[in-house]
DRENDO-1510 file (C-alpha; in Angstrom, 1 decimal, always signed):
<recs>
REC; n; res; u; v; w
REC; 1; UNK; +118.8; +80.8; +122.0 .
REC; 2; UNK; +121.6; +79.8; +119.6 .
REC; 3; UNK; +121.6; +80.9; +116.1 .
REC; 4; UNK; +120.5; +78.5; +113.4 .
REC; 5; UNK; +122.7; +77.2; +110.7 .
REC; 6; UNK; +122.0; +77.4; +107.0 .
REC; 7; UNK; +123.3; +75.4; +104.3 .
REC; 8; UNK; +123.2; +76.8; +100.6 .
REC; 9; UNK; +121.9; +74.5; +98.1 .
REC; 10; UNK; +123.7; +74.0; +95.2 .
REC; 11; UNK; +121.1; +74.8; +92.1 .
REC; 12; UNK; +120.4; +77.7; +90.9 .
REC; 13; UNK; +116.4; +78.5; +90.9 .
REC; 14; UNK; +113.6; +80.3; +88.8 .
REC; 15; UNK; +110.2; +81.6; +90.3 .
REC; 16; UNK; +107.2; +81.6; +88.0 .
REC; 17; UNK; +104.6; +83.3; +87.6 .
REC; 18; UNK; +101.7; +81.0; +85.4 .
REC; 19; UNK; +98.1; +81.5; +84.8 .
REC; 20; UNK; +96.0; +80.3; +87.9 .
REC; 21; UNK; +94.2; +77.8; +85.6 .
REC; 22; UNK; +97.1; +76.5; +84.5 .
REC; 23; UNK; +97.8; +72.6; +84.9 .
REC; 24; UNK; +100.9; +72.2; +87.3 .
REC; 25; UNK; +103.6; +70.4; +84.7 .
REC; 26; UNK; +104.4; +66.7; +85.5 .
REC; 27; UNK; +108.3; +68.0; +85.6 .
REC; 28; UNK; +107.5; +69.9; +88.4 .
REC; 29; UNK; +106.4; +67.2; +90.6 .
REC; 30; UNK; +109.4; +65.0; +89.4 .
REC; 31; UNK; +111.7; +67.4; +90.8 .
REC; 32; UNK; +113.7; +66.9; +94.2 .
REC; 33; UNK; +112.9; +70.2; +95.1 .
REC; 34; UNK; +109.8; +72.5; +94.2 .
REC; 35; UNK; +107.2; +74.5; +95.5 .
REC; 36; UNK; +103.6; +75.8; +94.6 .
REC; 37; UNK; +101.7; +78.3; +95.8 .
REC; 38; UNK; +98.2; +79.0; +94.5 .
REC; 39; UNK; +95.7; +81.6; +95.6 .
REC; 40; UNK; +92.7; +82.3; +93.7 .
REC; 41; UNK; +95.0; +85.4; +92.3 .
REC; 42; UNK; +97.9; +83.4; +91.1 .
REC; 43; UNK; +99.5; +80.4; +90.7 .
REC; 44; UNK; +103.4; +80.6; +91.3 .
REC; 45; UNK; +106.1; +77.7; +90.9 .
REC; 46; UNK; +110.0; +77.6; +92.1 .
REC; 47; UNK; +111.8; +75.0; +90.6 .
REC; 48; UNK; +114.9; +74.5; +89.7 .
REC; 49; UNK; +116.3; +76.6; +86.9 .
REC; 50; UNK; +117.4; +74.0; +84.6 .
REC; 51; UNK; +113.8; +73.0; +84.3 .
REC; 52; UNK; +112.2; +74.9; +81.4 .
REC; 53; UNK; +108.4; +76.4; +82.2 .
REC; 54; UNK; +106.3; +77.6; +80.1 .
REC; 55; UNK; +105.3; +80.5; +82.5 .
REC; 56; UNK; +103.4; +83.8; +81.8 .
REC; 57; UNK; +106.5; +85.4; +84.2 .
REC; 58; UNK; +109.9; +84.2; +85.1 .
REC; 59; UNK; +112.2; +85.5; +87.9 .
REC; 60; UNK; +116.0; +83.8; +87.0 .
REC; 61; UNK; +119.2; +83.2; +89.3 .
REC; 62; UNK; +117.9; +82.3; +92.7 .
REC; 63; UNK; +120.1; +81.0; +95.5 .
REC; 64; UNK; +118.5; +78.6; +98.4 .
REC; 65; UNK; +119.6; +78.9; +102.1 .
REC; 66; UNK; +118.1; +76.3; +103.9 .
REC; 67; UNK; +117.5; +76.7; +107.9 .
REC; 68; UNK; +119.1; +73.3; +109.1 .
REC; 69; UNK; +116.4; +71.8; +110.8 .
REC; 70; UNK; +113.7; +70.7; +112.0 .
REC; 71; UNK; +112.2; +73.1; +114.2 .
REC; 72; UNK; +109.3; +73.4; +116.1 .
REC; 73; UNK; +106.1; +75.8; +114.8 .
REC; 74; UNK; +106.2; +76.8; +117.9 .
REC; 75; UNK; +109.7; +78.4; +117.9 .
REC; 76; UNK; +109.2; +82.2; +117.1 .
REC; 77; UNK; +110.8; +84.9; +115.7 .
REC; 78; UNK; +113.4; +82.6; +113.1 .
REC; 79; UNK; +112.3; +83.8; +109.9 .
REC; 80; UNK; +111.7; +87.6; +111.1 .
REC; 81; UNK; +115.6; +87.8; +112.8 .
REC; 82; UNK; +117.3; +86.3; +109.5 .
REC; 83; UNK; +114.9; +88.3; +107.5 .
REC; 84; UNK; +116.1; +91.3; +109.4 .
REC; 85; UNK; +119.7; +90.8; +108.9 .
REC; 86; UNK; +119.4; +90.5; +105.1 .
REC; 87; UNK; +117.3; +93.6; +105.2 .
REC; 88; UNK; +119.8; +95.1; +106.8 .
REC; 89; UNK; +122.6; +94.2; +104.4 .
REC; 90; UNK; +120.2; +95.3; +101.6 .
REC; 91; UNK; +119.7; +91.4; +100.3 .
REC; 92; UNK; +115.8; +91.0; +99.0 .
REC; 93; UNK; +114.5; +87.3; +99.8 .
REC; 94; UNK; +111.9; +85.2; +98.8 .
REC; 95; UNK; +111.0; +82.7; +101.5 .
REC; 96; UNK; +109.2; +79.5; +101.2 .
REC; 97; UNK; +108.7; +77.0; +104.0 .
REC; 98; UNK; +107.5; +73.8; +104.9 .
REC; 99; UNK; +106.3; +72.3; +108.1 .
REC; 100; UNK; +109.6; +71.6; +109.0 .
REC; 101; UNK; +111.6; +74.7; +108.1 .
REC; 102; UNK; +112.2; +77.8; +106.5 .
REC; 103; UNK; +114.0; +78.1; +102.5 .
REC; 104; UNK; +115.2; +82.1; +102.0 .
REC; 105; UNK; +115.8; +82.2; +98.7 .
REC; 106; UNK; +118.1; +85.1; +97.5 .
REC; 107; UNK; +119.7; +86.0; +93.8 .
REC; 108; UNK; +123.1; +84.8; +92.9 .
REC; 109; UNK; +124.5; +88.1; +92.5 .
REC; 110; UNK; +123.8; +88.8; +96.5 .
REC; 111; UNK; +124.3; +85.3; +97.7 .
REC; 112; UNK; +128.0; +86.2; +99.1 .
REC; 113; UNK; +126.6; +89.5; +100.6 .
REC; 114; UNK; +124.2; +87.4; +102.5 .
REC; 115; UNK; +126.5; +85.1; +103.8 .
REC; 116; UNK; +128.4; +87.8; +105.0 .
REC; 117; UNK; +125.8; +89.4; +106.5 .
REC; 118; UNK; +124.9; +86.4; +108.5 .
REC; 119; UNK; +128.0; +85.2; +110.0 .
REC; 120; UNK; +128.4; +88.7; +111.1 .
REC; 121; UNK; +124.5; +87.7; +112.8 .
REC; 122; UNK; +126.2; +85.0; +114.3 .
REC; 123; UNK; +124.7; +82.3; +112.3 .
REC; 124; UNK; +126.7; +79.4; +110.5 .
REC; 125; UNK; +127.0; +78.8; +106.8 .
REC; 126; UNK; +127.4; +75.1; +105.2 .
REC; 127; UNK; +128.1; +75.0; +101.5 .
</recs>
């Protein structure tokens, strides 16, 4: 199978960590790009960083590399191969998906490490 391509989106990100009976702010949802994820334990938000959250938490400088898709939930082994080659360069992700792809999120300061490391993979970068 040929290697997926990945485009790197142009914010910069923030992961936040809020109360799990907090009220998911109306900024959030007005964003292009966001994602929630609430377990009984927690309640986290990624939004862009330019958006200001009022958040118990806050992880800053987050890069976005998008696998170009869409691809089938049936496909297998996508997120665990990328995910090994930044493992393998060292790079720590956070990934977030949808049902039509996969969002590795990685800090700015590693962001040209990982694009490095996965050209090397064989994969192809758009910026």
């Amino acid at each position: 199978m040929a290697k997926q391509t990945l485009q790197v989106l142009k914010d910069t990100f923030a992961i936040h960590s809020l109360d799990v009976d907090e009220s998911i702010p109306t900024k959030v949802l007005a964003c292009d790009f966001y994602f929630i994820g609430k377990t009984a334990d927690e309640l986290s938000l990624v939004v862009p960083q330019k958006i200001s959250i009022d958040a118990q938490e806050t992880d800053y400088d987050w890069r976005v590399l998008e696998v170009l898709g869409p691809l089938s939930l049936s496909m297998v082994g996508i997120m665990a191969e990328i995910g090994n080659v930044l493992a393998k360069a060292k790079v720590s992700i956070f990934v977030v998906s949808t049902f039509e792809t996969d969002y590795f999120m990685v800090k700015q300061d590693t962001l040209d490490k990982a694009i490095e490391a996965l050209i090397k993979a064989g994969y192809k970068i758009e910026k």
